[in-house]
C-alpha positions as CSV (number, residue, x, y, z in Angstrom):
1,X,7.3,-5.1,27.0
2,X,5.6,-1.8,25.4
3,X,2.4,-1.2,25.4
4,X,1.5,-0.6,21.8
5,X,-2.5,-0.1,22.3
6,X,-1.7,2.8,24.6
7,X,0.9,4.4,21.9
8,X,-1.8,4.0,19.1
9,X,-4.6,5.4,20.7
10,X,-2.8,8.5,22.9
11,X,-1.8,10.7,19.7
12,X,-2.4,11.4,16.1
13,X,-0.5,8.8,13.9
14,X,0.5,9.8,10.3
15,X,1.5,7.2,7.5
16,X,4.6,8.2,5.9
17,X,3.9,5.8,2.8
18,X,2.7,7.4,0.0
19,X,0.5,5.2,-2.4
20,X,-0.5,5.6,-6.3
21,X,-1.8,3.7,-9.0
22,X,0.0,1.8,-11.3
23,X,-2.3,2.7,-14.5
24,X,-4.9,5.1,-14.4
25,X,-8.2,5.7,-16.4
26,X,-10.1,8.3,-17.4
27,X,-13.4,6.4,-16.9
28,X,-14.3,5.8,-13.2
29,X,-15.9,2.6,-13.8
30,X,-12.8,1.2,-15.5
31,X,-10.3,2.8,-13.4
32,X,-11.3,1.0,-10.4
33,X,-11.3,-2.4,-12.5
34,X,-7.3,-1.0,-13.1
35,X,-6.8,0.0,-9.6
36,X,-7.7,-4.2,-8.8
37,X,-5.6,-5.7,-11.8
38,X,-2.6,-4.0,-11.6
39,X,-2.1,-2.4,-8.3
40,X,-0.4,0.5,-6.8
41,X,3.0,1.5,-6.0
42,X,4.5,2.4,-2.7
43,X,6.9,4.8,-1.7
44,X,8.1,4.8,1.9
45,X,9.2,8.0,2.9
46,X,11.2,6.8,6.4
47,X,12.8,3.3,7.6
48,X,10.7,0.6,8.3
49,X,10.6,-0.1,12.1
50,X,11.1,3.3,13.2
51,X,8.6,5.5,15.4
52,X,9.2,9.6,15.1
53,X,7.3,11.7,17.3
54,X,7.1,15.2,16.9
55,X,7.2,18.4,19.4
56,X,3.4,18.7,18.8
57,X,2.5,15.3,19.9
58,X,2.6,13.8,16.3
59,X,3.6,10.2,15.4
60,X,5.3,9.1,12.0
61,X,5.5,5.7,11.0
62,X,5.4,3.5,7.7
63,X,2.2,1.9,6.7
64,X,3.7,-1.8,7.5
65,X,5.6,-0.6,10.6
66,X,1.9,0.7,11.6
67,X,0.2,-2.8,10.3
68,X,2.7,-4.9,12.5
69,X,1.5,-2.5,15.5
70,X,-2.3,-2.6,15.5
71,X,-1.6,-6.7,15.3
72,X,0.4,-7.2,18.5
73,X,-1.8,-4.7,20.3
74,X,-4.7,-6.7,19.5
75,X,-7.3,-4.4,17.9
């Protein structure tokens, strides 16, 4: 069994998931009212499921593959 708490908190962890919003506003107020009604899309810029660590002590992951992490290490 891995040890995912020690993984997560041992190096820097980037998201490779890129987020924006679906429609946008010029108006702050209303363009946070948008950002609640209609969302945002996702683009995942590597497999789900896969870990890449880098030369310089960097770790790559999705946004779901780091969700699934944090919950079975328990934080």
């Amino acid at each position: 069994m891995t040890d995912y708490k020690s993984l997560l908190t041992g190096y820097p962890i980037y998201i490779a998931t890129k987020e924006w919003q679906r429609r946008k506003n010029r108006k702050k107020r209303i363009n946070k009212k948008w950002l609640k009604r209609y969302g945002t899309y996702e683009l995942n810029l590597m497999p789900h499921n896969q870990i890449v660590m880098m030369d310089n002590g960097v770790i790559w992951m999705t946004k779901r593959t780091f969700e699934s992490l944090t919950k079975s290490a328990g934080k």
